[in-house]
C-alpha positions as CSV (number, residue, x, y, z in Angstrom):
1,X,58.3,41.5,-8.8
2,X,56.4,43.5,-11.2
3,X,57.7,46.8,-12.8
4,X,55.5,48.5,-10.3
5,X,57.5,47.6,-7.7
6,X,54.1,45.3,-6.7
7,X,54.8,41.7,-5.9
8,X,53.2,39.1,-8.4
9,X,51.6,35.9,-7.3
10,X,53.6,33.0,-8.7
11,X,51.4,30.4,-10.4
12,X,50.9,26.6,-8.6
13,X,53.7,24.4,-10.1
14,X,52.6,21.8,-11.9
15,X,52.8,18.8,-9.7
16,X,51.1,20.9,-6.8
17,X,48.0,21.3,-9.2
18,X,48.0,16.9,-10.1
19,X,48.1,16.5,-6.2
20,X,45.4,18.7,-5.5
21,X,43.5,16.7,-8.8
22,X,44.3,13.0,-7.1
23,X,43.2,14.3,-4.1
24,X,40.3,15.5,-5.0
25,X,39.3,12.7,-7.2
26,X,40.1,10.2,-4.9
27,X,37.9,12.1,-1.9
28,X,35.3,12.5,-4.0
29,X,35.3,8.7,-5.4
30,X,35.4,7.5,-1.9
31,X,32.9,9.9,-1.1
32,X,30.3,8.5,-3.5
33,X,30.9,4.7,-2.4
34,X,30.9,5.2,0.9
35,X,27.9,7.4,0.9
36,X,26.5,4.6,-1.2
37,X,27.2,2.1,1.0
38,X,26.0,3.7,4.1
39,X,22.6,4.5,2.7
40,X,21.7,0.9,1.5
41,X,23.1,-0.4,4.8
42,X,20.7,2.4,6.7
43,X,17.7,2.4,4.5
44,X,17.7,-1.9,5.2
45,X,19.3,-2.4,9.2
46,X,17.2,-5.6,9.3
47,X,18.6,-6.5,5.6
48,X,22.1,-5.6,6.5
49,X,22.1,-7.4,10.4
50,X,20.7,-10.3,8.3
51,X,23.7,-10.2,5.8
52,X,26.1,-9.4,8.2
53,X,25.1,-12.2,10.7
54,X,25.3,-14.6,7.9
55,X,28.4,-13.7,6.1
56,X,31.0,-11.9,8.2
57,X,31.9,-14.6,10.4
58,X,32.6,-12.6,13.2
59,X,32.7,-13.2,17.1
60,X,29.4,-12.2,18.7
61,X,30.5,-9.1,20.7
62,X,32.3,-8.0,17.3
63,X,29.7,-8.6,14.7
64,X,27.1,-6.7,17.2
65,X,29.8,-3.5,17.0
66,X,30.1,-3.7,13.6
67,X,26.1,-3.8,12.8
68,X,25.6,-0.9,15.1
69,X,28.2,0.8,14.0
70,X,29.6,0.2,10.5
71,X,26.4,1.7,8.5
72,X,27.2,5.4,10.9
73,X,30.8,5.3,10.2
74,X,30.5,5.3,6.6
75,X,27.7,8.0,6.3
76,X,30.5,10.0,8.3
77,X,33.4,9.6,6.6
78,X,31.7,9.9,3.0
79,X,30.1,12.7,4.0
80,X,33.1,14.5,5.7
81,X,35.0,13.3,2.2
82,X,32.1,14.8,0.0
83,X,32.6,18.1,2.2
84,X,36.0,18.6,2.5
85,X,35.4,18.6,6.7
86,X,38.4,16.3,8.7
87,X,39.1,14.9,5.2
88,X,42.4,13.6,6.2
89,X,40.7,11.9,9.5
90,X,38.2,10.5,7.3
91,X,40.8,9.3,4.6
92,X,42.4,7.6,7.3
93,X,39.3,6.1,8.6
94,X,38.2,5.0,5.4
95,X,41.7,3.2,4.9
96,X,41.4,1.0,7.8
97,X,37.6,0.1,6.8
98,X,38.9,-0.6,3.4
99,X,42.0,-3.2,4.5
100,X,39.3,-4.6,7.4
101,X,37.2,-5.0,3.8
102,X,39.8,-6.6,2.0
103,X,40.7,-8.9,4.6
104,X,37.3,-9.8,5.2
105,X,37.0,-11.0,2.0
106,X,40.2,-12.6,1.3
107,X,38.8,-14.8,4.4
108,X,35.6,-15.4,2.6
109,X,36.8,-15.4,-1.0
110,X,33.7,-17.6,-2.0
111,X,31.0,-16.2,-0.5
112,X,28.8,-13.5,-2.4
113,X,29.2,-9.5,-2.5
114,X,28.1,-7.8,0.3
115,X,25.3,-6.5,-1.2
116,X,26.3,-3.1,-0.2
117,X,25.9,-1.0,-2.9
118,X,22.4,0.7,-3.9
119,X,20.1,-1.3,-6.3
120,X,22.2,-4.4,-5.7
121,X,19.5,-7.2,-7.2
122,X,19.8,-5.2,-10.8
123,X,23.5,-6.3,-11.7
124,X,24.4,-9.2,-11.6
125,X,26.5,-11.6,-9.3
126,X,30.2,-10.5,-9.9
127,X,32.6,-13.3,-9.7
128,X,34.4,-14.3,-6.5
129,X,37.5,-12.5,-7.2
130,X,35.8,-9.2,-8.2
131,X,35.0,-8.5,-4.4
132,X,38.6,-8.9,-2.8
133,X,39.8,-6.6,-6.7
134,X,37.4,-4.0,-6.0
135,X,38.6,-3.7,-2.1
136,X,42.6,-3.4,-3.3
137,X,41.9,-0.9,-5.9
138,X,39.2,1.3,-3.5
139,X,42.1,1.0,-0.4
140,X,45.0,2.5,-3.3
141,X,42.7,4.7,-4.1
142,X,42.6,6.1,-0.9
143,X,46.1,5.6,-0.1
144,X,46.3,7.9,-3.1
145,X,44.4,10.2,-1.4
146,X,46.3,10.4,1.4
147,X,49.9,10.7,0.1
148,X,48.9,13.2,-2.2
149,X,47.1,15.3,0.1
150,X,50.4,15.8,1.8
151,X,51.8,19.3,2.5
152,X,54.5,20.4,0.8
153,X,57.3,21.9,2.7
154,X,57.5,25.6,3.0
155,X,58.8,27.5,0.0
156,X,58.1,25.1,-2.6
């Protein structure tokens, strides 16, 4: 309480603030790559059915779910990341893609990048362990994202 009998707010703690900072960050970096991702895979459906087809070694009925669906999904979830809108939802979405991605290519550890990333022919080819490193540390990150976007209990 004040001296004017009025009663003062009381400043985020600290660790409140670094949660709201990691969830933030790791929203809006999942954000960007999914949005990314999404609008190379949409601005090329032929290019992406093409790479899909040859690479994902899927069964039929499940590659042809995933090449009508997968390029929609992410546009979703990055944008409902980059907005703040069902962020948790879309955390959680983006989670499952993400271990579906690093599963996918710890089964193909030698074949080439997706390829779904914007301007992909400029940089060159990563190595083959980049891909399945690049999928761990994008799933922590939002695993980050979603333990720190907890609620704290009441009171605290």
């Amino acid at each position: 309480m004040t001296g004017n009998g009025t009663i003062s707010p009381t400043p985020p703690r600290p660790e409140r603030r670094w949660r709201t900072v990691a969830h933030l960050g790791c929203r809006w970096l999942l954000a960007a790559v999914f949005l990314m991702a999404a609008l190379t895979k949409i601005t090329d459906l032929a290019g992406f059915e093409e790479q899909a087809r040859l690479h994902a070694d899927l069964p039929p009925t499940l590659e042809a779910t995933v090449i009508a669906g997968l390029p929609w999904i992410e546009l979703t979830c990055g944008v409902c990341l980059a907005l703040g809108y069902a962020a948790r939802e879309a955390l959680l979405i983006a989670i499952a893609l993400l271990a579906a991605f690093l599963v996918q290519s710890l089964r193909q550890y030698a074949e080439r990048d997706c390829g779904c990333f914007l301007f992909p022919e400029v940089l060159p080819t990563p190595p083959a362990w980049w891909v399945p490193v690049r999928n761990l540390g994008l799933l922590v990150v939002g695993l980050v994202g979603w333990t720190s976007d907890r609620r704290s209990p009441q009171g605290s």
